[in-house]
C-alpha atoms as a printed R data frame, in Angstrom:
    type eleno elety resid chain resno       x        y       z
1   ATOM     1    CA   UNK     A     1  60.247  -58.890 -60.599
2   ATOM     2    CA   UNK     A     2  63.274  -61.211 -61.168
3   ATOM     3    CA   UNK     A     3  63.830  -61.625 -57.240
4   ATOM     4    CA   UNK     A     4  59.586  -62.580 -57.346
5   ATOM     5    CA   UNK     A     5  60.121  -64.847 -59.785
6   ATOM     6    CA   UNK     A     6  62.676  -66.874 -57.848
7   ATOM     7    CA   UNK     A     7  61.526  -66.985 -54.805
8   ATOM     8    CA   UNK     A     8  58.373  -68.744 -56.632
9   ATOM     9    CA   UNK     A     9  61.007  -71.314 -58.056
10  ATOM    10    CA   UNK     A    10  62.027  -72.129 -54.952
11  ATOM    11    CA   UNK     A    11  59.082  -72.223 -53.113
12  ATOM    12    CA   UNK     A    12  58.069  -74.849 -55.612
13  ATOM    13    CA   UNK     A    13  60.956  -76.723 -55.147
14  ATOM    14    CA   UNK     A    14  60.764  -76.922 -51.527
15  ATOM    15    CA   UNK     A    15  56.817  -78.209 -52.010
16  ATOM    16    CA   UNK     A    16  57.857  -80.604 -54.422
17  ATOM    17    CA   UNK     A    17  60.693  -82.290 -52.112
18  ATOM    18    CA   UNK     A    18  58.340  -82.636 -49.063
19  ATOM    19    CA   UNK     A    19  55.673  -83.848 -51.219
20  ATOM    20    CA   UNK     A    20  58.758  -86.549 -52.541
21  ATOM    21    CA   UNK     A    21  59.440  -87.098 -49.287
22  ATOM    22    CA   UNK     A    22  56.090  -87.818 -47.882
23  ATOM    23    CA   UNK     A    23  55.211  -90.342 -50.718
24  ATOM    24    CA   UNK     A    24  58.345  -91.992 -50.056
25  ATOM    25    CA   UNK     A    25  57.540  -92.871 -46.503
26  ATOM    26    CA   UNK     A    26  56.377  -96.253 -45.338
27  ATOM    27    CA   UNK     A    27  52.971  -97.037 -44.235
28  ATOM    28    CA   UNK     A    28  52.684  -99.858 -41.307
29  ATOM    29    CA   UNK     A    29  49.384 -101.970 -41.499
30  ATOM    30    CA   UNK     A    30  48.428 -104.646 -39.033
31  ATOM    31    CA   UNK     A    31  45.181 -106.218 -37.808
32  ATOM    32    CA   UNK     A    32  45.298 -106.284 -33.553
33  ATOM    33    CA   UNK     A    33  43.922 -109.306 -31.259
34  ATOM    34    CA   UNK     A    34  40.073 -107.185 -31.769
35  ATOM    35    CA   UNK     A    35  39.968 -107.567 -35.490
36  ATOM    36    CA   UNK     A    36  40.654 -103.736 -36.237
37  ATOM    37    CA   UNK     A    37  42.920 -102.715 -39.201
38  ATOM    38    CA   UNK     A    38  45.398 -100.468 -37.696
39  ATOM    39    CA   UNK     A    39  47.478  -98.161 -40.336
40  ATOM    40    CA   UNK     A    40  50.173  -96.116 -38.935
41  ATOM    41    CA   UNK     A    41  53.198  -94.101 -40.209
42  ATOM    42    CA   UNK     A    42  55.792  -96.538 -37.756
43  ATOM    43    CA   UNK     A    43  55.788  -99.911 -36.070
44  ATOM    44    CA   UNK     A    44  52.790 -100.178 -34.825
45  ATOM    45    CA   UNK     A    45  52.654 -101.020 -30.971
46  ATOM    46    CA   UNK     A    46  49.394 -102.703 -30.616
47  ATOM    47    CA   UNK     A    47  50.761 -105.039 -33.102
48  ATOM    48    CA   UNK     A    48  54.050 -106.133 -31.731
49  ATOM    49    CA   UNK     A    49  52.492 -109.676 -30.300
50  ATOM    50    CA   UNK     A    50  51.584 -110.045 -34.415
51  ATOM    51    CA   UNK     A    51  53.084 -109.686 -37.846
52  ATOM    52    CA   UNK     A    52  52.646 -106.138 -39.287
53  ATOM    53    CA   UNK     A    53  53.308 -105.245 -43.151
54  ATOM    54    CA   UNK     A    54  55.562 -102.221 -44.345
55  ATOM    55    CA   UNK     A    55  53.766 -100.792 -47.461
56  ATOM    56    CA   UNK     A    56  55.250  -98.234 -49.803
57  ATOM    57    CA   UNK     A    57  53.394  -95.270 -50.955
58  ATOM    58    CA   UNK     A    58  52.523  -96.982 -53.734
59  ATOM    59    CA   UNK     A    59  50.882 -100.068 -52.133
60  ATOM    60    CA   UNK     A    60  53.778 -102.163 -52.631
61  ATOM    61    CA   UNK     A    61  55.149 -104.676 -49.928
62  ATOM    62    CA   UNK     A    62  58.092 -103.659 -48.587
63  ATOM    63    CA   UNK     A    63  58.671 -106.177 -46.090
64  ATOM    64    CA   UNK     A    64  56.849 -108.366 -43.162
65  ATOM    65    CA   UNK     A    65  57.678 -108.319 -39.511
66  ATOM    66    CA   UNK     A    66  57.382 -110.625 -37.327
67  ATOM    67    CA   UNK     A    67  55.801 -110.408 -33.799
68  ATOM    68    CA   UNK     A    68  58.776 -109.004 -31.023
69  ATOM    69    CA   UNK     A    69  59.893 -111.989 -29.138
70  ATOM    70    CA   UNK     A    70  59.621 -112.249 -25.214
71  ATOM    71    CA   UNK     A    71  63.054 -112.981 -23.524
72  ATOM    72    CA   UNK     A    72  62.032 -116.455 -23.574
73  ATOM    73    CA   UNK     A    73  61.295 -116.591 -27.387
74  ATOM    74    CA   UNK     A    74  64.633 -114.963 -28.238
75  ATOM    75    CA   UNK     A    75  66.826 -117.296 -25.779
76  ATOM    76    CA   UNK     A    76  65.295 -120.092 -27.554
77  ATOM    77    CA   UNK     A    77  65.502 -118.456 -30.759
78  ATOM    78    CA   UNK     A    78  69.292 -118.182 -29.734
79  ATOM    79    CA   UNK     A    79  69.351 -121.712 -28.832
80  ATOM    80    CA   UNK     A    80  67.993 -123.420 -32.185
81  ATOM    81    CA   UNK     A    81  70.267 -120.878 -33.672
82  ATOM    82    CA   UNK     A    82  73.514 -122.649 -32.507
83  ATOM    83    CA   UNK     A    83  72.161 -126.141 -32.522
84  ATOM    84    CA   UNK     A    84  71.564 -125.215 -36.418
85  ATOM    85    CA   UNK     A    85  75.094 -123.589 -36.234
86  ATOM    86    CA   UNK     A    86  76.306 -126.974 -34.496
87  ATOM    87    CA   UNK     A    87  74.668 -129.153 -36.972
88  ATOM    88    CA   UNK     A    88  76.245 -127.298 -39.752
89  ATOM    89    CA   UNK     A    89  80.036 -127.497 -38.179
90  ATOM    90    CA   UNK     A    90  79.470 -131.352 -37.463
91  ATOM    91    CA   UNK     A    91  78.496 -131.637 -41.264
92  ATOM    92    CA   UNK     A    92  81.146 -129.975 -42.657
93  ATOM    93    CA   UNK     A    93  83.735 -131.848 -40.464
94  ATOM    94    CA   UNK     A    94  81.935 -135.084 -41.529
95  ATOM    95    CA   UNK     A    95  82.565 -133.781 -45.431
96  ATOM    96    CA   UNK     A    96  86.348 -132.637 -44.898
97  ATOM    97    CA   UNK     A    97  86.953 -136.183 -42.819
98  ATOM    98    CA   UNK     A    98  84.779 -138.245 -45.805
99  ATOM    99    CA   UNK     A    99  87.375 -136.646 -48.257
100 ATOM   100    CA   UNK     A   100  90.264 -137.060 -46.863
101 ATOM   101    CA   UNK     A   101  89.986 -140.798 -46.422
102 ATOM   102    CA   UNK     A   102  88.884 -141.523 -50.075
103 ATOM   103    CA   UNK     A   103  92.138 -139.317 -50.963
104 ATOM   104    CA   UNK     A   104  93.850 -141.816 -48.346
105 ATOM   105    CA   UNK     A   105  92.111 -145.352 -49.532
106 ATOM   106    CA   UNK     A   106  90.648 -144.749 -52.693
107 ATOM   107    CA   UNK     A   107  90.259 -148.516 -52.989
108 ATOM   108    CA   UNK     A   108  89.847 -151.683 -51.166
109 ATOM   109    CA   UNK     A   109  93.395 -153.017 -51.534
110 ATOM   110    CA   UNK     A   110  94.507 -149.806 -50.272
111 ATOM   111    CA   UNK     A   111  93.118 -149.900 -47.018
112 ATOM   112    CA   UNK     A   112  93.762 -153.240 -46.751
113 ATOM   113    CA   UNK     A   113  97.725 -152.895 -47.669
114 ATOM   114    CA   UNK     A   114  97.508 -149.789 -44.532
115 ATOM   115    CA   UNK     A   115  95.851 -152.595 -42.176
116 ATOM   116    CA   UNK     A   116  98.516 -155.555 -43.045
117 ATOM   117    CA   UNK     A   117 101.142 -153.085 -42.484
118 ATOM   118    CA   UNK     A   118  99.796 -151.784 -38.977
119 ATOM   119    CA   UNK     A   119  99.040 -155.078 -37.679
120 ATOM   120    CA   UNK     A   120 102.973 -156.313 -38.807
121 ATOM   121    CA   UNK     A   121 104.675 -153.764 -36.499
122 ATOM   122    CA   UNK     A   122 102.632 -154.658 -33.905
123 ATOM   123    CA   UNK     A   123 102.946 -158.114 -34.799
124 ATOM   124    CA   UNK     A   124 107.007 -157.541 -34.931
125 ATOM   125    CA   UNK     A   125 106.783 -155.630 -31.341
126 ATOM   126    CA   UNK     A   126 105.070 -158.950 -29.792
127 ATOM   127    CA   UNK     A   127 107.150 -161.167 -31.107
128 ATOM   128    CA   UNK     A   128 110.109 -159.392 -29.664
129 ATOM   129    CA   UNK     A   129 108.531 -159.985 -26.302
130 ATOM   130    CA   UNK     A   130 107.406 -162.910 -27.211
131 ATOM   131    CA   UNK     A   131 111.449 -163.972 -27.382
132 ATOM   132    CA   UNK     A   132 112.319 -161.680 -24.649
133 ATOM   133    CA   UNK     A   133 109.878 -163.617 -21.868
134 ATOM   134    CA   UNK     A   134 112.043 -167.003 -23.777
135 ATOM   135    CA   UNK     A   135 114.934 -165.461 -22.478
136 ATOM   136    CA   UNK     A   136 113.957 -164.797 -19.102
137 ATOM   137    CA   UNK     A   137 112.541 -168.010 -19.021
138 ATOM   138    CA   UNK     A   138 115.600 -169.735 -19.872
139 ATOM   139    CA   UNK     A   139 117.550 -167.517 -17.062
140 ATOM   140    CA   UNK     A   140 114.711 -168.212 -14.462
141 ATOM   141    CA   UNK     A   141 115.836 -172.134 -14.815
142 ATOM   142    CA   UNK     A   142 119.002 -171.203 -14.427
143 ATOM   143    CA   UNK     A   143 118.382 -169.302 -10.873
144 ATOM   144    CA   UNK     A   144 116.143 -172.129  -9.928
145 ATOM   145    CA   UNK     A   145 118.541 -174.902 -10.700
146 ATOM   146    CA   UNK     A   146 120.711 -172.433  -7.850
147 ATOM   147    CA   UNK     A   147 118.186 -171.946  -5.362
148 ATOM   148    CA   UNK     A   148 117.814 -176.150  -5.243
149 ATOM   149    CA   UNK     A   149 121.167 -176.026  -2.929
150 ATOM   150    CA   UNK     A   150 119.104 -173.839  -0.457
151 ATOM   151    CA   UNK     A   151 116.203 -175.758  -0.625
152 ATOM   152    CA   UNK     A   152 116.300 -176.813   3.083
153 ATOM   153    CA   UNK     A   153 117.073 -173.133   4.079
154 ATOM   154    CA   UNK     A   154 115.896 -170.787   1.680
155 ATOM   155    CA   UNK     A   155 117.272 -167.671   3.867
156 ATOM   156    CA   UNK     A   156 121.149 -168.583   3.213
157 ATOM   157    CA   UNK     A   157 120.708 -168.076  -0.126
158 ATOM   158    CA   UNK     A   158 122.765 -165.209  -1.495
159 ATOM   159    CA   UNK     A   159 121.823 -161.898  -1.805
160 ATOM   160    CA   UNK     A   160 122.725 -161.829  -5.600
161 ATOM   161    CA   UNK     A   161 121.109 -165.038  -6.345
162 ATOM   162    CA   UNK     A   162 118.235 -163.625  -4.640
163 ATOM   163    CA   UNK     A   163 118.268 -160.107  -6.487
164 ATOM   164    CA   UNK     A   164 118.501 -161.835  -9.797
165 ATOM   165    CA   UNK     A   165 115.680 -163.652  -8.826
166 ATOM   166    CA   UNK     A   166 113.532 -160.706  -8.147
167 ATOM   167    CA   UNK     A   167 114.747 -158.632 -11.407
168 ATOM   168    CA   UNK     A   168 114.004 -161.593 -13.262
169 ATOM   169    CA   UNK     A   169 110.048 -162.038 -11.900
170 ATOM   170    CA   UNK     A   170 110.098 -158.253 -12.590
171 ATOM   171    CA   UNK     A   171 111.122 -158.229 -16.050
172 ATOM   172    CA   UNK     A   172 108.752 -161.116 -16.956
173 ATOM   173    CA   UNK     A   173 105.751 -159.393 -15.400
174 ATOM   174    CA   UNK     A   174 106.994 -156.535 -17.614
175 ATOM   175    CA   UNK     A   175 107.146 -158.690 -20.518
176 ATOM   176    CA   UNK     A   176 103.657 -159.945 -19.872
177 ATOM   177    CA   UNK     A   177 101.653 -156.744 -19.561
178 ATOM   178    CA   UNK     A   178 103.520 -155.552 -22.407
179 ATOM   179    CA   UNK     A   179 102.326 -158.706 -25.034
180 ATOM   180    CA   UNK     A   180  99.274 -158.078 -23.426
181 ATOM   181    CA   UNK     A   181  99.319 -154.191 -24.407
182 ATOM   182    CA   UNK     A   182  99.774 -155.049 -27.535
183 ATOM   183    CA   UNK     A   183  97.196 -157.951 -27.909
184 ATOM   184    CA   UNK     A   184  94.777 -154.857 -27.094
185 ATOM   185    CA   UNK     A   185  96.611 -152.947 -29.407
186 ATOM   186    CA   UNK     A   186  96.177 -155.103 -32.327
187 ATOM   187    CA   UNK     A   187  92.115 -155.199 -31.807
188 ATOM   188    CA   UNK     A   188  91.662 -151.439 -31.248
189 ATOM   189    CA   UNK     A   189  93.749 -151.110 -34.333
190 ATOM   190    CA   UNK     A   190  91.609 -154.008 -36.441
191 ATOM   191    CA   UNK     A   191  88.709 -152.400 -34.916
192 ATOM   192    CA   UNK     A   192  89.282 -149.326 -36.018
193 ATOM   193    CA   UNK     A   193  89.991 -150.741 -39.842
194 ATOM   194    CA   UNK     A   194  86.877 -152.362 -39.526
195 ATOM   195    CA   UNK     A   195  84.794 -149.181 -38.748
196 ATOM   196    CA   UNK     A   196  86.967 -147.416 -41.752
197 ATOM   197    CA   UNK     A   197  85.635 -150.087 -43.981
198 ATOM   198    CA   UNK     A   198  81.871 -149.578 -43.381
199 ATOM   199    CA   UNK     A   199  82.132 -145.688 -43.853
200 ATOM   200    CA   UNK     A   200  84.545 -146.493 -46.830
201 ATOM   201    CA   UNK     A   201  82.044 -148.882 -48.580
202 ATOM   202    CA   UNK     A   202  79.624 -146.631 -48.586
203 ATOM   203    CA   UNK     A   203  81.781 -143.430 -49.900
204 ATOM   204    CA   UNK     A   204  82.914 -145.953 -53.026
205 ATOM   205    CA   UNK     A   205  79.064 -147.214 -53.385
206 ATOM   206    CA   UNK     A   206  78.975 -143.425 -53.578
207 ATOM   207    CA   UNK     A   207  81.186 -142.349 -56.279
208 ATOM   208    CA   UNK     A   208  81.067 -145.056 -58.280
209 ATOM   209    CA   UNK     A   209  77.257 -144.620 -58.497
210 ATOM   210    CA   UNK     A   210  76.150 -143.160 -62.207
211 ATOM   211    CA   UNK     A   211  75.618 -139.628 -62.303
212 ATOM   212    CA   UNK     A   212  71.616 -138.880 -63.076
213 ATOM   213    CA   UNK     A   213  70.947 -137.089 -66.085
214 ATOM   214    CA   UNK     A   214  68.330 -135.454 -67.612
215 ATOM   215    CA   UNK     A   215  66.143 -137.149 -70.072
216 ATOM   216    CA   UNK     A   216  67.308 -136.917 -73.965
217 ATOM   217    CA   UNK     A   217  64.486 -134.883 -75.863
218 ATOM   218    CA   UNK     A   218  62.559 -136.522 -78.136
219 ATOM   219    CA   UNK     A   219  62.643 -135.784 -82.122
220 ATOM   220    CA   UNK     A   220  59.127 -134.180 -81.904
221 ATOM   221    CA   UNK     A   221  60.054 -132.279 -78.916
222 ATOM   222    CA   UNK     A   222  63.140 -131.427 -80.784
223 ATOM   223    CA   UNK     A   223  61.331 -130.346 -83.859
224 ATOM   224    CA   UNK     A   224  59.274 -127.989 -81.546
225 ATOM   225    CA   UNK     A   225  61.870 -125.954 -80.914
């Protein structure tokens, strides 16, 4: 009698579980391209060009799925996906570089001590060419003022005269394309302050601007709660 009874127990059991287990399963509903209502225990097939709805035993919605993609669909989907994923690493870069050069000029005189102080060392660099091609000047006269007693036969003259002639064109074409170098130098650099200052204007307009707040409650509002 006691071995009847439990094998009634667990035949219960068993019935009870696949009972649990079949209201626990998703139902799949979907209309296809002909209008029908299709309900089906999985993904339903018919519907993969459509979205489909997983439903819980209970009616709830469990979640909605999309039509499958073609190849196509998903290499585009792929492509938007890291033009969004782009987007989103040029922004943050844009954020990081935004706050690092309000840590660097928080103000105006700031970036415009960093500017003076750039443009003096190239200014100091030119002028040492500047005195340089003086110098080479002054030595040219010197080699020219030699050269006069071979003016009749420029060929006699000697080969050192004539070498220090040559180093001497040499080192003022040096001298030339390097004041020149740094002529460029000089706008690229005020250039580039200039471009700071727009974005820099704008990040101060910024975070100087006041902070909106919500509005203060009125005394009969107040009173209502």
């Amino acid at each position: 009698m006691v071995s009847n009874g439990v094998a009634v127990v667990s035949w219960l059991t068993a019935t009870l579980l696949l009972c649990g287990g079949a209201m626990a399963q998703s139902i799949y509903t979907c209309v296809d391209s002909k209008g029908r209502k299709i309900t089906a225990d999985r993904q339903i097939p018919e519907c993969s060009d459509r979205v489909q709805h997983e439903v819980s035993a209970g009616g709830v919605v469990k979640r909605v799925l999309g039509p499958t993609l073609t190849d196509h669909e998903l290499a585009a989907e792929e492509e938007k996906s890291k033009l969004q994923h782009a987007a989103r690493l040029r922004e943050s870069e844009e954020k990081r570089r935004n706050r690092a050069l309000l840590l660097r000029y928080p103000n105006l005189a700031a970036h415009d001590k960093e500017r003076a102080l750039a443009v003096a060392q190239i200014d100091a660099l030119s002028d040492m060419a500047q005195a340089r091609a003086k110098e080479l000047a002054t030595q040219r006269s010197g080699i020219n003022t030699d050269f006069e007693f071979y003016q009749k036969d420029p060929s006699k003259a000697p080969a050192a005269l004539v070498r220090r002639r040559d180093e001497n064109d040499a080192n003022m074409a040096e001298q030339k394309r390097y004041i020149a170098e740094q002529m460029l130098e000089k706008q690229r650099v005020n250039a580039r302050f200039d471009g700071e200052l727009v974005k820099l204007k704008q990040l101060w307009d910024a975070a100087s601007a006041p902070v909106a707040r919500p509005p203060a409650a009125s005394p009969r509002d107040a009173a209502r709660h």
